[in-house]
N, C-alpha and C positions, 0 to 999 in steps of 0.2 A: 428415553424420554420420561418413564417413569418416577426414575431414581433423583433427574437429576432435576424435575420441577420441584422438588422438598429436598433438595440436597443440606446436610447441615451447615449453615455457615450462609445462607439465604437471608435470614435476619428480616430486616425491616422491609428487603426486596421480595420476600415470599411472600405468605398469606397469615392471615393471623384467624386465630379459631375463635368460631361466632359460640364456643362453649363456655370457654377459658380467657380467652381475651389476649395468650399468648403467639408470639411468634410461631409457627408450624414448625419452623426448621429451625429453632433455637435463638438465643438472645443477642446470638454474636451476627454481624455485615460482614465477610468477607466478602474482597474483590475479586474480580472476574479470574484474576492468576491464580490467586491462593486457594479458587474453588478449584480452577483445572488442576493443579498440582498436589488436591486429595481425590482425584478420579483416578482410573485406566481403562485403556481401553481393553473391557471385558471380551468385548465382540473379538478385537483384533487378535486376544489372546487364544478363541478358540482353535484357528487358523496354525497357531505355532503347538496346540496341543491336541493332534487329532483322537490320540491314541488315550488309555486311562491310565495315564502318568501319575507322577509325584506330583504335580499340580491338579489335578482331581483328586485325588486318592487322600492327599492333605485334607481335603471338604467333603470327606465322604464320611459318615457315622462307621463307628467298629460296632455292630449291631449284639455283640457277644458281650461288648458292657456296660448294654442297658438294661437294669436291674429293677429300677425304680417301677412304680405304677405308672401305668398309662394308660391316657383314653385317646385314641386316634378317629377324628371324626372326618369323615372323608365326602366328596360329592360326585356321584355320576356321572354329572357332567365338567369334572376339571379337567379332559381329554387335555393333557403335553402340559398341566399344571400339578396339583396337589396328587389328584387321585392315586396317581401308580405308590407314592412315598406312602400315603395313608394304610395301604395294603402293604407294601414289605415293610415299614416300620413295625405294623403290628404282629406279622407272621413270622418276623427273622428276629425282632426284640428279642432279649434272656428274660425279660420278666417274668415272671410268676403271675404276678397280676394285671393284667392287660386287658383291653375291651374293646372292640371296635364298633363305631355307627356309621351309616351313609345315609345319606339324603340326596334329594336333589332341588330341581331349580337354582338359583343362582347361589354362588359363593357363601355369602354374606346372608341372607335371610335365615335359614336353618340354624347358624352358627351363632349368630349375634344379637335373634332376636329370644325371646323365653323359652321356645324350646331348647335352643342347645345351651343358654344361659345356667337354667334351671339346671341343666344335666351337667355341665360346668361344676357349677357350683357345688352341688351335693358329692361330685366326685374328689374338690377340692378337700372341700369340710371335712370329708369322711378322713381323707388320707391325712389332711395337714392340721385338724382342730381335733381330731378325733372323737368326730360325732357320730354315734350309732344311729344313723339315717336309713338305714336299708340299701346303701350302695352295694353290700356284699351279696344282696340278692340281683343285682343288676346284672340281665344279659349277656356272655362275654361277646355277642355278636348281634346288635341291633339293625336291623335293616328298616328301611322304606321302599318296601318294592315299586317298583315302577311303572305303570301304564298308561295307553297311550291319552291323549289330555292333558298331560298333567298330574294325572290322579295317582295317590301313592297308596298303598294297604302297610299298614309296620305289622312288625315280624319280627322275635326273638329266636335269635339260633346259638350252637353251641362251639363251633368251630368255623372256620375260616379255612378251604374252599368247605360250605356246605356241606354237612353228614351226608345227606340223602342226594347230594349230588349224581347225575346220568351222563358221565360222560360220553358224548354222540358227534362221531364221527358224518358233518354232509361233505359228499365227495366231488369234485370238479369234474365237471365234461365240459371239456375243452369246443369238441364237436357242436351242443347243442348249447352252450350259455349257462347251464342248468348248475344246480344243489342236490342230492339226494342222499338216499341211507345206503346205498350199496352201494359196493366198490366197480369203480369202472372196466368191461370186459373190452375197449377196445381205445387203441390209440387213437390220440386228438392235441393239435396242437395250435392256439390262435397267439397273434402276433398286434403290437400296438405299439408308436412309439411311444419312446421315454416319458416326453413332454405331454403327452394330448390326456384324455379321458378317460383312456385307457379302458378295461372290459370288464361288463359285471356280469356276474352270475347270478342264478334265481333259483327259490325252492319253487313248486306246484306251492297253490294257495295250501295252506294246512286246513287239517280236516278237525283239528283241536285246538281249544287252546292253550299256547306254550309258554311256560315261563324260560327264559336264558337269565340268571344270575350267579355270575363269577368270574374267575377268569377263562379266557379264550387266549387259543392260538393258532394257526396256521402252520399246514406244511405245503411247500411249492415247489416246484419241479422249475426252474427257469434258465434259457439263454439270454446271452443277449451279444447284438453285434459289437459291441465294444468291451472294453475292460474292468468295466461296471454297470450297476444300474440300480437305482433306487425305487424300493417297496413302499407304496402306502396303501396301507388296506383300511376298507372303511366296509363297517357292518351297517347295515341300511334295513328297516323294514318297508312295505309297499303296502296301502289298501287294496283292497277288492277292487278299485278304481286306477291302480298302479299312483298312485300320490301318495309321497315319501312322508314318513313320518319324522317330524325332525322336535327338538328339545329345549325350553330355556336349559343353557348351560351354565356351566360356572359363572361364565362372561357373555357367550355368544347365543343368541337369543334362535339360533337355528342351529342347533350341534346335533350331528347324528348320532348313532348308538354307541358306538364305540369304533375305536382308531386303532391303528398299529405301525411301526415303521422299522425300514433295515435296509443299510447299504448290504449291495451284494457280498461286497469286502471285507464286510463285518462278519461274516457269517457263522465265525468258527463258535461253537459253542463250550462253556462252563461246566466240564461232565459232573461236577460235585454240587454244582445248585441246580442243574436245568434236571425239571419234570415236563412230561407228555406235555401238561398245560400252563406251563411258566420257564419257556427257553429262554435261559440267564446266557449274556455275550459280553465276553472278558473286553473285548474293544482294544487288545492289545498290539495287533498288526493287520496289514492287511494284505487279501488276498484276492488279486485281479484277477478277472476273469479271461478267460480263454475264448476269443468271439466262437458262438456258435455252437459250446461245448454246454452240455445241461449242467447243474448245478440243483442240489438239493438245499433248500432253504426252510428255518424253522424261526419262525416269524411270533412275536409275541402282538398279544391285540388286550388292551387295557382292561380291566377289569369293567363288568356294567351287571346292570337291570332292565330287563323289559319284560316284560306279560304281552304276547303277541298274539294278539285274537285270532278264533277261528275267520279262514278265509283271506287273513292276511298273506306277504308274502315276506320270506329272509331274503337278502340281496348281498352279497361280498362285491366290490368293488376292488380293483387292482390297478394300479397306475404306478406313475411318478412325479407327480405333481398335488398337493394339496386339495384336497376335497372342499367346493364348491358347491354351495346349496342355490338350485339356479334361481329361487324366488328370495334371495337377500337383499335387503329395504338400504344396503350401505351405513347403515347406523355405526355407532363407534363411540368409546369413553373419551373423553376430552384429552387424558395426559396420554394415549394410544396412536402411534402412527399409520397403520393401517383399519381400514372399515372392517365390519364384521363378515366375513364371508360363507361361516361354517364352522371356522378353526380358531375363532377369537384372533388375540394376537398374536397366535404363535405357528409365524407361518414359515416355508424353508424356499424363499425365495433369493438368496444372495447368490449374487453371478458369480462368486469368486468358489462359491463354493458345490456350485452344479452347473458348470461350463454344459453348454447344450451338445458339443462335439463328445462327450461323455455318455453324458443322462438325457439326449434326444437320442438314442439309437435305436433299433430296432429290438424290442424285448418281447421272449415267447417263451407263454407258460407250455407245458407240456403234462398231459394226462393220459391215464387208460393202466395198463398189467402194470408197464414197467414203472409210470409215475402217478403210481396212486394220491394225487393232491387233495387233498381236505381241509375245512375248517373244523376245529372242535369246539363244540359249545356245551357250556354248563348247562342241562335240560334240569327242571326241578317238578318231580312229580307233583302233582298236586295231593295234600293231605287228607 
């Protein structure tokens, strides 16, 4: 719906711009054939290409030669948009000179209005007019940290995941719902299907307060009654009043902290790119599952920021279904087919491609000696 409201070749049938005075989608009217017959159907083709084929692999960047500068300016909240590219563009790039910023609130404000303009621009000049502007003292890691509000603190850093990063294992109890710092001494195992709510876990309110910035991931111990079953993890914080904190996002005006997702199938990992906190998955076969049989899953969850006050709470969230913020007002962008729920528009609703006889089954994480399941999170001392 996006693509194809300004599709080129709309002419006098699109919209014309209250800037310029021009056609939006070019000077030329084709007809209704000659627009179908420079489309395809995108959607249909994912369907024939599950796997990461010569048909992906074509549209994927060879990150080995990109040499050039770069500024990758990324947002918090692009949860299944921008964000995950903005982090491996700038961490896997060859460049020498590289920079990376994040911001949050929505898309477009940071980016397009004088902040990120300014910063635009001086990055261009420097590189392409060759003006000694002071870009060579600029940051190679800008942040705007996050808290709750709305409210951001900027921060210059020097690496990407963060020097003074605490990598901090909170562990799964199955038994009690819970998060904590020790490893669990005793087996626990809960069960939820595919489709529904599925089950969150909780920290104890914190006794400090915590920053999380960086990347995050998951490990899960899971069955499940069928030959698959689909992960979505959703990091959530909680007041003192158990009221979820949620975010302007990129798009959706109640996005939670951060996301993650993984067919069972998928599981096998990348032994040459995957680290403790960034499981890289080749996506090149798959592997059904054994009903009932456990399976070890390493689960990537997107890059974020949050300052989580004392007294709050962390929450992990586990399903198979799309995350749901139950106070969403239905709002929506005009060219967008679905409302806004949590997830903007990028939701994984298609029957063809999570039959319920599949992805309803009966799915069970399992924890304790044998399945030590944890999330990890980026902790950042305070300075």
């Amino acid at each position: 719906m996006q693509v194809k409201t300004v599709q080129y070749g709309l002419g006098k049938n699109g919209h014309r711009s209250k800037i310029t005075g021009d056609w939006v989608s070019g000077p030329d009217t084709l007809t209704t054939e000659q627009l179908g017959a420079n489309r395809f159907d995108f959607g249909g083709l994912t369907f024939k290409h599950e796997f990461d084929d010569e048909f992906w692999t074509s549209r994927t960047p060879d990150y080995s030669k990109i040499k050039v500068p770069l500024l990758s300016a990324g947002n918090w909240g692009g949860q299944g948009l921008h964000t995950r590219g903005n982090v491996e563009g700038y961490v896997r790039s060859a460049s020498d000179e590289k920079w990376l910023e994040m911001h949050g609130i929505e898309h477009w404000t940071h980016f397009y209005t004088d902040y990120g303009r300014l910063m635009q621009m001086k990055f261009f000049d420097y590189f392409l007019k060759g003006e000694k502007n002071g870009w060579d003292q600029q940051p190679k890691v800008l942040l705007n940290v996050r808290h709750p509000g709305e409210k951001f603190t900027q921060r210059a850093e020097t690496t990407w995941p963060l020097a003074s990063t605490q990598w901090t294992k909170m562990y799964i109890d199955a038994t009690s719902s819970s998060l904590g710092s020790s490893a669990i001494d005793h087996e626990g195992k809960v069960t939820y299907r595919g489709l529904s709510e599925g089950v969150t876990f909780l920290t104890s309110p914190l006794e400090q307060e915590t920053e999380i910035t960086g990347q995050l991931a998951a490990k899960l111990f899971v069955s499940s009654s069928t030959v698959d079953a689909d992960m979505f993890l959703i990091m959530r914080i909680f007041d003192p009043n158990m009221k979820e904190i949620t975010f302007q996002g990129a798009l959706d005006p109640n996005t939670p902290i951060a996301q993650g997702w993984l067919r069972a199938s998928h599981r096998e990992l990348d032994p040459t790119l995957s680290v403790p906190y960034r499981p890289y998955h080749p996506h090149t076969k798959k592997e059904p599952l054994k009903p009932g049989e456990v399976y070890e899953l390493d689960i990537e969850i997107l890059p974020t920021s949050i300052v989580v006050p004392a007294g709050y709470r962390i929450g992990l969230t586990v399903r198979g279904k799309d995350y749901v913020y139950p106070g969403a007002t239905g709002a929506r962008l005009s060219n967008m087919k679905y409302p806004f729920t949590g997830v903007g528009p990028f939701t994984h609703n298609h029957p063809g491609d999570r039959p319920p006889e599949i992805f309803d089954g009966e799915v069970s994480l399992h924890t304790g000696p044998k399945h030590q399941a944890y999330i990890l999170l980026p902790v950042i001392p305070k300075k």
